[in-house]
Backbone as ProteinMPNN parsed JSONL, in Angstrom:
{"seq_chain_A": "XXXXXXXXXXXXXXXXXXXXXXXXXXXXXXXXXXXXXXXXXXXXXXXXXXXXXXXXXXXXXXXXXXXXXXXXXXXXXXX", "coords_chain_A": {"N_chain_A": [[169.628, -5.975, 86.478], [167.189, -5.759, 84.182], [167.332, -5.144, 81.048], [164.842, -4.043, 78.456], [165.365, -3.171, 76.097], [164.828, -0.532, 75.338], [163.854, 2.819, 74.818], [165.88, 4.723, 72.741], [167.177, 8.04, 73.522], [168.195, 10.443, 71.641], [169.333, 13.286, 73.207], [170.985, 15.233, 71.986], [169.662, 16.263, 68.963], [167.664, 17.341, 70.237], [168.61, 19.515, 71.408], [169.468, 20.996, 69.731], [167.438, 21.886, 68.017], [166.06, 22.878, 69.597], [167.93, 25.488, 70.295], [167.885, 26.305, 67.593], [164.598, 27.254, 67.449], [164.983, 29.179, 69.65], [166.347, 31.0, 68.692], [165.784, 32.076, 66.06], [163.253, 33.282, 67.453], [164.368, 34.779, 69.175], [165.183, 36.297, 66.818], [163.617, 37.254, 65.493], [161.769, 38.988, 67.378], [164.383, 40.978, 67.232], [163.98, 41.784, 65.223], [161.447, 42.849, 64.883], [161.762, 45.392, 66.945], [163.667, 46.656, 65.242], [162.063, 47.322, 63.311], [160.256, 48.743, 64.61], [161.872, 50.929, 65.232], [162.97, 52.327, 63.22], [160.574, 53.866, 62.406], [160.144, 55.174, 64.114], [162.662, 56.818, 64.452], [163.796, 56.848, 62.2], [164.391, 58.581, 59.477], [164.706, 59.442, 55.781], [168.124, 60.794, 53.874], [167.138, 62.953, 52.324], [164.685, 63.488, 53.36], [165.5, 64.642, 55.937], [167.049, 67.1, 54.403], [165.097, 68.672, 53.118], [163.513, 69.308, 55.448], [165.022, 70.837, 56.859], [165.534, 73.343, 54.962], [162.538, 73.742, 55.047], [162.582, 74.927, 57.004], [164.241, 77.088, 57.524], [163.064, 78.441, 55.384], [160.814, 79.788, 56.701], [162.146, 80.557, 58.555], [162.804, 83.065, 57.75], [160.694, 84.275, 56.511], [159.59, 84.987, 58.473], [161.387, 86.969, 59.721], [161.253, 88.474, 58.177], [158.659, 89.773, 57.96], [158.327, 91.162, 60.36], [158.052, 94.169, 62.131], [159.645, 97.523, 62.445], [161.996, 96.801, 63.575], [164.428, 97.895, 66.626], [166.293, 96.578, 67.366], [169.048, 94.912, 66.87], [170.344, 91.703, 65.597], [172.849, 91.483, 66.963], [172.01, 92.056, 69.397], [171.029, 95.438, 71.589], [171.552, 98.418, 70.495], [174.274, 100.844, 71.203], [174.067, 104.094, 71.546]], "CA_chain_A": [[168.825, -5.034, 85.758], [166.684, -5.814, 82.815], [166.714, -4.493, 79.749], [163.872, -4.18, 77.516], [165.735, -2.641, 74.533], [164.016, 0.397, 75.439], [163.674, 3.851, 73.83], [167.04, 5.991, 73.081], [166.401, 9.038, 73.305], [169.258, 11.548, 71.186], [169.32, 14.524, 73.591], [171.579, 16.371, 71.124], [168.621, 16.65, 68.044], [166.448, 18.351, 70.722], [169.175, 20.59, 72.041], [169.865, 21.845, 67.951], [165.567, 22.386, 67.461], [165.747, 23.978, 71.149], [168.946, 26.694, 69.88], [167.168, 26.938, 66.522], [163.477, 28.033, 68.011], [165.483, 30.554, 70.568], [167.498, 31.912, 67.888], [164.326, 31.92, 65.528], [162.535, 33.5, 68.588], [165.618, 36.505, 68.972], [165.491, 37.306, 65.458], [162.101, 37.721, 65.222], [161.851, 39.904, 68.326], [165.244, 42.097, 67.47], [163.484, 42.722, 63.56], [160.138, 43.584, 65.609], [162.085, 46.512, 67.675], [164.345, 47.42, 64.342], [160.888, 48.169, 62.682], [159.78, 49.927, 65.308], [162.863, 52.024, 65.417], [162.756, 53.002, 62.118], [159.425, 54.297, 62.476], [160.203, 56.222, 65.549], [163.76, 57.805, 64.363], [164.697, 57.261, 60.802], [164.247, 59.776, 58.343], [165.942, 59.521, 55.042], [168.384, 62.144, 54.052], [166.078, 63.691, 51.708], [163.26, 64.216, 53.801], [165.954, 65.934, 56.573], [167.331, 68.238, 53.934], [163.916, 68.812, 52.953], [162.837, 69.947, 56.458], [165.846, 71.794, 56.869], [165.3, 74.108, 54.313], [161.455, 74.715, 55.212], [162.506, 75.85, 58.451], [165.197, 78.487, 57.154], [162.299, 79.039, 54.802], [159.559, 80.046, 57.48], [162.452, 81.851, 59.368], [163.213, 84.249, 56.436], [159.461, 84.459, 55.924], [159.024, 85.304, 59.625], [162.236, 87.634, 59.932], [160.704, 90.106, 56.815], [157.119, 90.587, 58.675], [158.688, 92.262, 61.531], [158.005, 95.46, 62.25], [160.225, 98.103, 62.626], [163.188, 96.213, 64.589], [164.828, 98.367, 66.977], [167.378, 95.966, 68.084], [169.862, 93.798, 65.581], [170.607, 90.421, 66.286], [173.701, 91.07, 68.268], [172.015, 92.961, 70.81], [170.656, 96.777, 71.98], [172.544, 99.365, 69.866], [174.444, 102.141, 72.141], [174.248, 106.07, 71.07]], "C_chain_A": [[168.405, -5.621, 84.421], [166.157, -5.161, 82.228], [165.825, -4.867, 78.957], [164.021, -3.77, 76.278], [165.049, -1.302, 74.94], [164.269, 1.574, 74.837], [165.484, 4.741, 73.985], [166.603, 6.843, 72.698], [167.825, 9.871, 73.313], [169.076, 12.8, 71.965], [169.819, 16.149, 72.391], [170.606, 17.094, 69.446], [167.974, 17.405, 69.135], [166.995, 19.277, 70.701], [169.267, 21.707, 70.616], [168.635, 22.144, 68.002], [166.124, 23.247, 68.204], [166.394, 25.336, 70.586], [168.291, 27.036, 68.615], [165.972, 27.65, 66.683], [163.848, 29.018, 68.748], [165.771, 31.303, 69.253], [166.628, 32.305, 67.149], [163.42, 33.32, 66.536], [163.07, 35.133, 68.479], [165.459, 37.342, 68.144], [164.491, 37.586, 65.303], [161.667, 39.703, 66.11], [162.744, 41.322, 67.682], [164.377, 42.82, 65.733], [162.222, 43.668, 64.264], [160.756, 45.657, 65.622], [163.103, 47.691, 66.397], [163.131, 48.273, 63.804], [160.723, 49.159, 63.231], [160.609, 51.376, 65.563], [162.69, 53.077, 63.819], [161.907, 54.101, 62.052], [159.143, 55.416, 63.294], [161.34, 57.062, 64.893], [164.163, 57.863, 63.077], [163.508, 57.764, 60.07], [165.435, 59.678, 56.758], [166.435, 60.97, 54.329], [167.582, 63.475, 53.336], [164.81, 64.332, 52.531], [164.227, 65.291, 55.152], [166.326, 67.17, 55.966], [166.135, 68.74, 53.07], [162.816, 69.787, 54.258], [163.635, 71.011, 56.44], [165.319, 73.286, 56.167], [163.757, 74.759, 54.113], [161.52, 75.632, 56.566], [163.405, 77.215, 57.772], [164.164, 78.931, 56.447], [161.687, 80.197, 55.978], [160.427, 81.193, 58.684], [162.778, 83.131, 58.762], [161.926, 85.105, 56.153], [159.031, 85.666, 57.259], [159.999, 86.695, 60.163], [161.333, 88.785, 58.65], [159.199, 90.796, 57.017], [157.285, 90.999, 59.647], [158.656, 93.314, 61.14], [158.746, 96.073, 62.698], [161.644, 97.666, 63.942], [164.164, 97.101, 65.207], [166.409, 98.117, 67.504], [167.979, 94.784, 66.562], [170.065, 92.32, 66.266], [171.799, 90.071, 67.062], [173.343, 91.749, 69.451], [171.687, 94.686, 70.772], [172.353, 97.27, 71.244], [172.994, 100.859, 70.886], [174.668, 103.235, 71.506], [175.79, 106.589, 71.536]], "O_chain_A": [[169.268, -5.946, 83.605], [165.065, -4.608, 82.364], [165.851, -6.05, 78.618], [163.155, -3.878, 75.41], [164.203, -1.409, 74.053], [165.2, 1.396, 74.051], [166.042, 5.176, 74.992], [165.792, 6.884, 71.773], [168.511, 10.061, 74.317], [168.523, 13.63, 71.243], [169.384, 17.274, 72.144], [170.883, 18.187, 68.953], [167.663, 18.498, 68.66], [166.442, 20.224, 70.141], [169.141, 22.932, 70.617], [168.721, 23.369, 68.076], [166.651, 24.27, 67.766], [165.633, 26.282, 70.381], [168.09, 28.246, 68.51], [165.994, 28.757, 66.145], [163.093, 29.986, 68.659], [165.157, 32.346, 69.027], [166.397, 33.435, 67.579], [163.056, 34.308, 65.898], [162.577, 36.162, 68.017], [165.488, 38.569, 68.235], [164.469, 38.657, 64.697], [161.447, 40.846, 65.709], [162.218, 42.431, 67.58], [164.295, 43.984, 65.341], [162.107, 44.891, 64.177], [160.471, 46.632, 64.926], [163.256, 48.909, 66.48], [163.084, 49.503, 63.797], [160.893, 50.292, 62.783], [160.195, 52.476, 65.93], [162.356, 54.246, 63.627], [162.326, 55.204, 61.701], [158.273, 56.286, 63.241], [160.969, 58.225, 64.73], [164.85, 58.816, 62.707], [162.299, 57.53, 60.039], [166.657, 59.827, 56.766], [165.721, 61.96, 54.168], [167.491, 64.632, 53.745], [164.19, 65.377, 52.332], [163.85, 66.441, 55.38], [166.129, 68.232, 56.557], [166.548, 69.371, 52.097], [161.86, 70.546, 54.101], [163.192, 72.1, 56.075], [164.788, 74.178, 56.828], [163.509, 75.76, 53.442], [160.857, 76.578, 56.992], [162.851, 78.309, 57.66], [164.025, 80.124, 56.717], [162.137, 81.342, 56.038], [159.956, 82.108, 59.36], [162.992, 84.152, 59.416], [161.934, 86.255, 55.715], [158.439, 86.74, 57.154], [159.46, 87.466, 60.957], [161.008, 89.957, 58.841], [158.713, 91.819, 56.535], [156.236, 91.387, 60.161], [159.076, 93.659, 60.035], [159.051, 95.543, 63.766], [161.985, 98.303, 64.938], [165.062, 97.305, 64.391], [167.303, 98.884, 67.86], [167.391, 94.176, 65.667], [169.881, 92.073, 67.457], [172.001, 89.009, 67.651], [174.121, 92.012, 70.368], [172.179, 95.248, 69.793], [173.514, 96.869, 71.327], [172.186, 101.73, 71.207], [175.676, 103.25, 70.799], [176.132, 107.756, 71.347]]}, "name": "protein", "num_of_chains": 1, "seq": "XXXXXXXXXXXXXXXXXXXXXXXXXXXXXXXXXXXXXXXXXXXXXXXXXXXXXXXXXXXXXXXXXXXXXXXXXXXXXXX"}
C-alpha cells in the first residue's frame, strides 16, 4: 500500500460543530414554543386579579337589575 501522506481528517472537531448546531437548533426551537406559550397562557398576576374582580363586578351589577326575585339562591322557598 502506498501512502501519499494524504489528508487526516479529525472526525471528533466535526462531531463537537455537529452537537453544537443540534443543540443550537433545540434551543432555538424550545424558546420558539416558550414564546408561543406565553402568549397563549400566561397572564401576570395583576392582570388575573384584575379580571377577577371585573367579573364579581358585572355579577353584583347584574344581580341588582333583577326584577323581583321570587326564588333565593338556595332554591324555591316552601309556605
Amino acid at each position: 500500500m502506498d501512502s501519499d501522506g494524504g489528508n487526516i481528517v479529525n472526525f471528533s472537531s466535526y462531531k463537537k460543530t455537529s452537537r453544537a448546531e443540534k443543540k443550537r437548533a433545540a434551543k432555538q426551537e424550545k424558546e420558539k414554543t416558550a414564546a408561543a406559550n406565553r402568549v397563549r397562557f400566561g397572564r401576570t398576576g395583576a392582570e388575573k386579579k384584575r379580571e377577577k374582580l371585573e367579573a364579581e363586578r358585572r355579577a353584583r351589577l347584574l344581580e341588582g337589575k333583577k326584577l323581583g326575585a321570587t326564588e333565593s339562591e338556595d332554591g324555591p322557598q316552601e309556605s
